[in-house]
ZAMARGU-4260 file (C-alpha; in steps of 0.2 Angstrom, whole numbers, plus 5000, padded with zeros to 4 digits):
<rodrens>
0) 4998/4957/5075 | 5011/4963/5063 | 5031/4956/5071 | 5041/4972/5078 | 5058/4969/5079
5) 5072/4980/5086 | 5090/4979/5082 | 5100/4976/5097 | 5110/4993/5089 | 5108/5010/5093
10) 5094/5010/5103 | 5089/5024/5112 | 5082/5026/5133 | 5064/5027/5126 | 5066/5010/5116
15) 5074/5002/5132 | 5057/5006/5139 | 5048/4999/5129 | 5056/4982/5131 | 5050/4982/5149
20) 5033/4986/5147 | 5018/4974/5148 | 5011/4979/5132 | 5024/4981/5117 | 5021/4996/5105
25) 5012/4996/5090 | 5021/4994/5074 | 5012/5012/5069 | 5017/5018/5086 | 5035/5015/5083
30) 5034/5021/5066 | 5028/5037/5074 | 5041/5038/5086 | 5057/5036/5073 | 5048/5045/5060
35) 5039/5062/5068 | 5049/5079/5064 | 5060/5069/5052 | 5059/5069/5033 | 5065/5053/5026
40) 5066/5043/5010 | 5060/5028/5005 | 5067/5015/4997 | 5057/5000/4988 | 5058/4983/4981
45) 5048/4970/4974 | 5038/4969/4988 | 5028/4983/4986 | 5022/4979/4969 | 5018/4959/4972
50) 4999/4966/4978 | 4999/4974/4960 | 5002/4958/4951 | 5019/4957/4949 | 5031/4945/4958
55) 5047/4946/4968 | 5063/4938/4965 | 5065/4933/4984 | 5056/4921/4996 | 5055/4927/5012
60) 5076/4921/5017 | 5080/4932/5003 | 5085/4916/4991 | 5080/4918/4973 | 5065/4909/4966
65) 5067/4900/4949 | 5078/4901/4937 | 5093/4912/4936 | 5088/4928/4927 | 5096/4935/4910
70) 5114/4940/4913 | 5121/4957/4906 | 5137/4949/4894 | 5124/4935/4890 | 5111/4946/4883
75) 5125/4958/4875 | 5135/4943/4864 | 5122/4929/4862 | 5108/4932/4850 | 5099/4916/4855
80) 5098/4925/4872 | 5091/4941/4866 | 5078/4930/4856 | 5074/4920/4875 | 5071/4937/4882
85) 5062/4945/4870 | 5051/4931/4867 | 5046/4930/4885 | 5046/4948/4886 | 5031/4950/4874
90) 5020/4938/4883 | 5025/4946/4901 | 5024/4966/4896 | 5005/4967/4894 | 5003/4963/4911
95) 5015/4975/4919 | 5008/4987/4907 | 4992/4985/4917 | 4997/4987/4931 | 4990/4998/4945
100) 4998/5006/4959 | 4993/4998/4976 | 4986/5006/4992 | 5007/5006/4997 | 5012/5015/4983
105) 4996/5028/4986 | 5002/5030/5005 | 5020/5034/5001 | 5013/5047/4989 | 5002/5055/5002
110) 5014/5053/5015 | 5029/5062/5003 | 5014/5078/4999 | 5014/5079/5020 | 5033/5082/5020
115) 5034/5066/5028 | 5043/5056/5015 | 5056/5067/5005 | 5059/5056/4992 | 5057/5039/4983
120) 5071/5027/4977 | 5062/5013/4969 | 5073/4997/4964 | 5059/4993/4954 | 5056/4996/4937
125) 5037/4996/4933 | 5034/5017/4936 | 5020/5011/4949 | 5027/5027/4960 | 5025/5037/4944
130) 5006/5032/4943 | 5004/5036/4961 | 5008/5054/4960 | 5026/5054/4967 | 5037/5066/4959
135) 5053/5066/4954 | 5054/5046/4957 | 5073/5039/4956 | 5075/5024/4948 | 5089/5014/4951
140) 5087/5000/4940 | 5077/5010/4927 | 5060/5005/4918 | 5053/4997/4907 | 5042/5006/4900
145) 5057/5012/4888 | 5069/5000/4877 | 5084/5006/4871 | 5097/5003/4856 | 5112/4995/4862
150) 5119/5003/4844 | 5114/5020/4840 | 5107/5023/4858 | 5091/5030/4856 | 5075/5027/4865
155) 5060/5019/4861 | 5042/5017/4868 | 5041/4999/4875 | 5021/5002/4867 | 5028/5005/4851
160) 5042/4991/4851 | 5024/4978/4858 | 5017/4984/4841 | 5032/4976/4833 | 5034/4961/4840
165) 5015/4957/4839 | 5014/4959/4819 | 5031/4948/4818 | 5026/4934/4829 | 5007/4932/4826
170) 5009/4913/4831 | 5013/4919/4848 | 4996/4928/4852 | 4986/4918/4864 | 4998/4908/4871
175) 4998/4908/4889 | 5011/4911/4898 | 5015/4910/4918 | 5022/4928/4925 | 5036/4931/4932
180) 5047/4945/4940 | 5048/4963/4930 | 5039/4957/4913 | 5049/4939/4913 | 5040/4924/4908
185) 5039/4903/4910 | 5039/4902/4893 | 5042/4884/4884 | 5058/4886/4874 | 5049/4877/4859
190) 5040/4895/4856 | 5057/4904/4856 | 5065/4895/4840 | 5057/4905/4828 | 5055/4922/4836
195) 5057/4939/4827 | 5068/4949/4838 | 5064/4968/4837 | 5074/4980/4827 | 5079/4999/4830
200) 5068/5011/4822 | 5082/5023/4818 | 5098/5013/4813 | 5091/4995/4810 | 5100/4985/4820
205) 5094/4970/4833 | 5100/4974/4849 | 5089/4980/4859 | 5088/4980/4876 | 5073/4986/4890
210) 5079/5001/4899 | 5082/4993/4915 | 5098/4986/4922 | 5102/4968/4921 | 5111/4956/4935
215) 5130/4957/4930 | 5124/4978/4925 | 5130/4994/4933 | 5119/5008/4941 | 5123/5022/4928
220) 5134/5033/4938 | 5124/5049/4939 | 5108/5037/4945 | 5117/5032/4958 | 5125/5048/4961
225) 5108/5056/4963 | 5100/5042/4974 | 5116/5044/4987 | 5112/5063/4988 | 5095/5061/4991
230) 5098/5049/5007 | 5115/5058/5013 | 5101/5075/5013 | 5087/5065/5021 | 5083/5062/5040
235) 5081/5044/5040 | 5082/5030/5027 | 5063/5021/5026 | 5065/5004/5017 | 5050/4994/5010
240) 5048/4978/5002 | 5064/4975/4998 | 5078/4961/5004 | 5093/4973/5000 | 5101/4959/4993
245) 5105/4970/4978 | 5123/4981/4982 | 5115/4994/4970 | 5102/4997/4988 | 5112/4989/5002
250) 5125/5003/5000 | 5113/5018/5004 | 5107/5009/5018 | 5126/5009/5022 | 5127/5027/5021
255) 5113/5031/5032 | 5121/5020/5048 | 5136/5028/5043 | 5130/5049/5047 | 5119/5040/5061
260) 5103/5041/5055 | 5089/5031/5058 | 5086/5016/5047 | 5069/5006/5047 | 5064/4993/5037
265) 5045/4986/5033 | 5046/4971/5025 | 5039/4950/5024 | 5058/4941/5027 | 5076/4942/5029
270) 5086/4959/5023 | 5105/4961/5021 | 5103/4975/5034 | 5095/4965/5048 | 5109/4969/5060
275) 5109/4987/5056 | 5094/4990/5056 | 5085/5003/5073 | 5068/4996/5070 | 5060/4982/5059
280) 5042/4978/5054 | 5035/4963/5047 | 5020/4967/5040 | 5011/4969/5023 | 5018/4987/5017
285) 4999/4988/5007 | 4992/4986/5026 | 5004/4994/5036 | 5007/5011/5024 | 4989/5015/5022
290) 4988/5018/5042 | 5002/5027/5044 | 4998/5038/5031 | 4979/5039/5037 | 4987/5044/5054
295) 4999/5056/5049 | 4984/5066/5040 | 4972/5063/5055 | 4988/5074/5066
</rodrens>
């Protein structure tokens, strides 16, 4: 049976109860009893998508596995740096590009079309919500499904930039290449030396960069704007598969104990927010969501 932890915070007469009963609650049941005639928005991580294929960043104490990922200033001012990236880049983006959202990502969508869930803040940047059918998804960290000219500051396609890199680098194609989180790969640094970086279609010049937000990189300021209106108009902050370590995350769920709403989290391991937490689940979110959602519609 999925864990159910409760915070020893704000817990209310009914949740006292519960601790003296024979029989604990199920986690569904408790979801129920936080979430009924309340609209709240959820916030994700990497742990929603790991069932889609792609990895987290985290093990379950909330340490990062492998390497330290590309820095913001490093990728800005070192051109060996943007040839790592992109190198391992064009091996990992196939594989992000087909994936498929997962019965979690489904669920949330369902439950968001029964009023349920309000909204989705996704720290993830793979547009698996998007797929789903959510609407109006906000995405902190942005996607990568877009690359952007660090020059001239236009968009373009990530399909159309694949193109590219495929009819520069030739020798590249077949080599295999171990995945790792948001399009990264293991890749030996004996393939990297003579990578073609991409170019900008409009001005020319090389630095390119996925849309996304890199360690040592700000939330753009009307993104996170929009994300901490969402949870100051919501009911109740749901968190899934995420270990809050990021600041970008852990400050909405800030914002929520701070107007005294409820703040839950479903997830495999260790948050940031464990001691503010009202109730906790430790269970596979592509298990747990499903029934919720299957429950919600069944009511």
């Amino acid at each position: 049976m999925p864990a159910l932890i409760e915070s020893q915070f704000t817990r209310s007469y009914y949740e006292y109860l519960w601790m003296f009963e024979t029989t604990a609650p199920s986690p569904i049941e408790a979801l129920l009893h936080w979430m009924s005639g309340r609209s709240f928005v959820a916030l994700t991580g990497a742990g929603i998508s790991t069932s889609s294929g792609i990895p987290d960043y985290r093990d379950s104490e909330g340490v990062r596995r492998g390497r330290q990922p590309m820095m913001f200033q490093e990728f800005l001012s070192d051109p060996q740096a943007r040839r790592r990236y992109w190198a391992r880049a064009m091996l990992g983006w196939p594989r992000v590009r087909a994936a498929q959202p997962n019965a979690a990502h489904q669920a949330l969508a369902t439950l968001q079309r029964h009023g349920v869930i309000g909204g989705v803040i996704t720290q993830n940047v793979n547009t698996l919500h998007d797929q789903a059918g959510s609407p109006d998804v906000i995405e902190l960290h942005g996607s990568l499904h877009w690359v952007l000219c660090l020059d001239c500051h236009r968009r373009t396609e990530r399909d159309a930039i694949q193109l590219t890199l495929i009819e520069q680098n030739p020798y590249l194609t077949g080599v295999d290449a171990v995945q790792a989180p948001d399009g990264d790969t293991l890749l030996d640094p004996a393939f990297e030396e003579r990578f073609q970086v991409p170019h900008c279609p409009y001005c020319g010049r090389e630095r390119m960069k996925p849309d996304v937000v890199f360690f040592g990189e700000n939330v753009a300021p009307p993104t996170a704007a929009k994300a901490m209106a969402r949870v100051e108009g919501a009911d109740g902050l749901l968190v899934v598969g995420s270990s809050l370590m990021a600041f970008s995350a852990f400050r909405l769920c800030r914002r929520v104990v701070e107007q005294d709403k409820p703040l839950i989290a479903i997830n495999l391991g260790k948050t940031r927010a464990d001691d503010m937490l009202n109730l906790k689940i430790a269970a596979p979110c592509e298990t747990l969501l499903p029934e919720l959602a299957q429950r919600w519609v069944i009511s």
